[in-house]
C-alpha positions as CSV (number, residue, x, y, z in Angstrom):
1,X,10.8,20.1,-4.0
2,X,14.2,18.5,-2.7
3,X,13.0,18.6,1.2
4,X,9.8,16.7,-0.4
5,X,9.2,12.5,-0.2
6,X,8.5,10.9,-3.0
7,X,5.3,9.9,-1.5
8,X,4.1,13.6,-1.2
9,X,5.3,14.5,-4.5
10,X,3.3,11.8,-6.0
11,X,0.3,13.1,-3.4
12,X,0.6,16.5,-4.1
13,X,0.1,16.1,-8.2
14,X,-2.7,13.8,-7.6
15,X,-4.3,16.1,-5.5
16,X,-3.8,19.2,-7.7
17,X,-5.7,16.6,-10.0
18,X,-8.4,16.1,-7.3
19,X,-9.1,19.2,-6.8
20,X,-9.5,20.3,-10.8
21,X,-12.2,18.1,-10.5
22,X,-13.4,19.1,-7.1
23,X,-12.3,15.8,-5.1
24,X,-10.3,16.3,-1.7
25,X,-9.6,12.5,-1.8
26,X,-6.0,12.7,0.0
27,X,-5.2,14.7,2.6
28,X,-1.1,15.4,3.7
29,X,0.5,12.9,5.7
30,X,1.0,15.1,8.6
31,X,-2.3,16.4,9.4
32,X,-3.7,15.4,12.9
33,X,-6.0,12.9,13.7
34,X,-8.7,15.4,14.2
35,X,-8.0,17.2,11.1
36,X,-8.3,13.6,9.5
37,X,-11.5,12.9,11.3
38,X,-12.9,16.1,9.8
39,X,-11.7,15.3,6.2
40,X,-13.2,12.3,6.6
41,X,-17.0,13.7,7.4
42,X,-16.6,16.2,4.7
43,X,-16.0,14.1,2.1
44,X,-18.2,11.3,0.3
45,X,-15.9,8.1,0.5
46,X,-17.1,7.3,-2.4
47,X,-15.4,10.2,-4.1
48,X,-12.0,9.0,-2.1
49,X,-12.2,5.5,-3.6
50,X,-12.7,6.9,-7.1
51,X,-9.7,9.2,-6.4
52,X,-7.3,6.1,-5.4
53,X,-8.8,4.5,-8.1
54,X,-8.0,7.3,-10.8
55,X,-4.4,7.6,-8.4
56,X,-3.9,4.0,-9.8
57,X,-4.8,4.6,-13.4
58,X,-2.0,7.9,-13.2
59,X,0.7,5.9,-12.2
60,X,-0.1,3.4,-14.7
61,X,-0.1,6.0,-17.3
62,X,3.2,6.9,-16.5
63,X,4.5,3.7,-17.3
64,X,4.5,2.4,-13.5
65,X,4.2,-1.3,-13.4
66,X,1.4,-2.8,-10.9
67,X,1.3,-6.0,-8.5
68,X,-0.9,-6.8,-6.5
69,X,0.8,-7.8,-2.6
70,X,-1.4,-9.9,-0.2
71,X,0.0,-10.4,3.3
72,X,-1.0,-13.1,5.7
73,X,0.8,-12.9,9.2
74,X,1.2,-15.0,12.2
75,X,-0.7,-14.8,14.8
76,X,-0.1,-11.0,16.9
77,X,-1.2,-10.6,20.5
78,X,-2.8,-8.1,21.7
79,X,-5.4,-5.5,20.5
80,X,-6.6,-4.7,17.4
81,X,-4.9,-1.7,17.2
82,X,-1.6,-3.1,18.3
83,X,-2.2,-5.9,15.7
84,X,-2.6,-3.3,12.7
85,X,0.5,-1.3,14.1
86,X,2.4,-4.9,14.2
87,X,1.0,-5.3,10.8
88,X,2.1,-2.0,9.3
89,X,5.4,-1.9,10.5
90,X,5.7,-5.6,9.0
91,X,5.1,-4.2,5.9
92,X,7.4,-0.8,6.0
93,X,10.5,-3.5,7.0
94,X,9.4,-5.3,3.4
95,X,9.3,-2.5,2.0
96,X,12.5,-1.1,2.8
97,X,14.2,-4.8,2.2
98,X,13.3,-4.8,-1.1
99,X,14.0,-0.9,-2.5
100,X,17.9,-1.9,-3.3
101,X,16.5,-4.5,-5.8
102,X,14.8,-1.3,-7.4
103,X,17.3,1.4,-7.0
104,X,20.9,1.1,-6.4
105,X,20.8,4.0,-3.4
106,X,17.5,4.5,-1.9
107,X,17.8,7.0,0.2
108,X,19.9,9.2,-2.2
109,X,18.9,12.4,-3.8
110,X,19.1,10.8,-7.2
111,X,16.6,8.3,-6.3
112,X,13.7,11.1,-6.4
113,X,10.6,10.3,-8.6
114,X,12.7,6.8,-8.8
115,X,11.2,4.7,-6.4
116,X,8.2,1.8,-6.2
117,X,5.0,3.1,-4.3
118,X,2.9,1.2,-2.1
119,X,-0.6,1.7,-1.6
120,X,-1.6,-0.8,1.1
121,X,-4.9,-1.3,3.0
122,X,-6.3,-3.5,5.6
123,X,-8.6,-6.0,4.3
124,X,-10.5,-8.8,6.2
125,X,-12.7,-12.0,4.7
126,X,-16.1,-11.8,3.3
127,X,-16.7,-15.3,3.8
128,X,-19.0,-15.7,0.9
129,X,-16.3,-14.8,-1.5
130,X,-13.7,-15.8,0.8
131,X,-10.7,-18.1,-0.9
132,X,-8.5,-19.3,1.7
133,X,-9.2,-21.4,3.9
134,X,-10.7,-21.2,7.4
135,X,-7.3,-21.1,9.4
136,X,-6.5,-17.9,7.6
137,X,-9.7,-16.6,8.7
138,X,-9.1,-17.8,12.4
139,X,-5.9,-15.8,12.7
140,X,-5.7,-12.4,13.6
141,X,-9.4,-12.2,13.1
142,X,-8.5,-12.9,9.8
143,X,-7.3,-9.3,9.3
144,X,-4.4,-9.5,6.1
145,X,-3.3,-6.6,4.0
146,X,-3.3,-6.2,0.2
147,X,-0.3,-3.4,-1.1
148,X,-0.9,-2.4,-4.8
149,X,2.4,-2.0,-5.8
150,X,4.0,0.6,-8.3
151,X,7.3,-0.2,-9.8
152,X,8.7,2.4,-11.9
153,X,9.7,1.9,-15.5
154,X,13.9,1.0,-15.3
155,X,14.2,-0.5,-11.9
156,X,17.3,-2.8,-11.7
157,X,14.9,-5.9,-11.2
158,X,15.4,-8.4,-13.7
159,X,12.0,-9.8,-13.8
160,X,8.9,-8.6,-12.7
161,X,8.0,-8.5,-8.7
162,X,6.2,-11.6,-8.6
163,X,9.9,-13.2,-9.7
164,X,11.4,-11.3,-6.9
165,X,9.5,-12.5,-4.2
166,X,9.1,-15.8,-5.4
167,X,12.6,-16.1,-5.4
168,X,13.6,-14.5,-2.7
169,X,11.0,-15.7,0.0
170,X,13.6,-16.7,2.8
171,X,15.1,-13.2,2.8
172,X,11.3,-12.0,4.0
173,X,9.7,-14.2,5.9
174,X,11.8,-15.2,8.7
175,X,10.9,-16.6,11.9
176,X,11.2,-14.3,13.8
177,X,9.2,-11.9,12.2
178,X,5.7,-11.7,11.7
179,X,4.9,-12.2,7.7
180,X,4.0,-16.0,7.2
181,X,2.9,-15.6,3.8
182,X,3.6,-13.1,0.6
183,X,1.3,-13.3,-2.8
184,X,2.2,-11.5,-5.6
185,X,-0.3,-11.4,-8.7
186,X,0.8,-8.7,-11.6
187,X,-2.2,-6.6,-12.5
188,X,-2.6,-6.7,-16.5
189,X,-5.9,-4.5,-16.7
190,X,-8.5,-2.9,-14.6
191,X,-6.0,-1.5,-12.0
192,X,-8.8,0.9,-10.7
193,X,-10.8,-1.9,-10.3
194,X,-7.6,-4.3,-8.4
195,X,-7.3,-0.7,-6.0
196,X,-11.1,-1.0,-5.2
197,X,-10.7,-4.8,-4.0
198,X,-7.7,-3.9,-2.4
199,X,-9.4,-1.0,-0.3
200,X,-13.0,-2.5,0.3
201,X,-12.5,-3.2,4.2
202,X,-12.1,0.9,4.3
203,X,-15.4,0.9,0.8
204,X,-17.6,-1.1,3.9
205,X,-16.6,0.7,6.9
206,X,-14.7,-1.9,8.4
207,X,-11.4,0.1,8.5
208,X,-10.7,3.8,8.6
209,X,-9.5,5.3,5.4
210,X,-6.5,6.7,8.0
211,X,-5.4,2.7,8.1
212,X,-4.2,3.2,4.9
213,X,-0.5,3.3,4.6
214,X,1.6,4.7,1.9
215,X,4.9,4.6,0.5
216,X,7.9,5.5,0.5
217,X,8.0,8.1,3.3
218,X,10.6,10.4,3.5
219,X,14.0,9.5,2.8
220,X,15.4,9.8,6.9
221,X,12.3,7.6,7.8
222,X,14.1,4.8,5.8
């Protein structure tokens, strides 16, 4: 269990879960792309967005607290998959910014089962429910990501996230880097519901379900 991330701990109950019920929503974070591709044709997506959906009301359950995070970024050259990689790696260097405001020592041993998960997806507008405004849709193809965030019950924060990041804007967005804007919203209800909207580029098609990212990964990848 020790050699395990948090991240496939958390995967590996949920998909003990899954599979009671005879859903093989999540598949291990180190399977090929071709193994990924198969997963995906086996397997209704519906039943995967149910399963993220049911993943949310778990964590909840065991007194996790959830946010919703929307990211808006500058504007990244290149291709689209460059841009998502960009993207990703935008949010990981969030992510690891903000994990000493959660847990004193991160990356130590003690911090197992301790840390905030991320679920974060793609997401692009659907202009007739679209709310920002037609710059953000201009940039980047108006590709953004949405994290639903997991913080777990006796993190050193004082207030809630959405304190945190309002505060502490200037330490992560920078120029520099490629974030322009951070939203945080605290989910009070329906967080199966919140995961759906967060993941309904990858519901329509528009992204892959292997675009999503989640974390923590292991504790040397940090």
């Amino acid at each position: 269990m020790s050699k395990l991330s948090h991240a496939h701990h958390v995967k590996a109950k949920l998909s003990k879960w899954l599979l009671s019920e005879r859903h093989l929503a999540l598949t291990h974070r180190q399977q090929s792309s071709e193994s990924k591709m198969q997963h995906n044709r086996n397997h209704n997506p519906a039943d995967v967005e149910i399963a993220y959906g049911k993943w949310a009301r778990w964590l909840v359950a065991d007194e996790y607290t959830p946010y919703l995070l929307t990211l808006m970024f500058r504007p990244i050259d290149g291709s689209a998959v460059h841009r998502a990689r960009v993207m990703s790696d935008e949010i990981e260097r969030i992510y690891r910014m903000h994990l000493p405001w959660i847990v004193r020592h991160p990356r130590a041993a003690s911090s197992f089962g301790r840390l905030p998960i991320w679920i974060c997806s793609p997401d692009f507008p659907i202009f007739k429910h679209h709310r920002g405004t037609l710059a953000d849709a201009r940039v980047n193809d108006g590709e953004h990501s949405h994290c639903l965030a997991f913080v777990p019950l006796g993190s050193r924060l004082d207030g809630g996230l959405d304190a945190h990041f309002a505060e502490h804007q200037s330490r992560y967005i920078r120029p520099n880097y490629p974030l322009d804007r951070l939203d945080v919203i605290p989910i009070t209800h329906d967080v199966d519901y919140v995961m759906g909207y967060s993941r309904k580029a990858i519901a329509h098609g528009v992204a892959g379900d292997d675009a999503t990212l989640i974390l923590p990964r292991a504790r040397s990848e940090m």
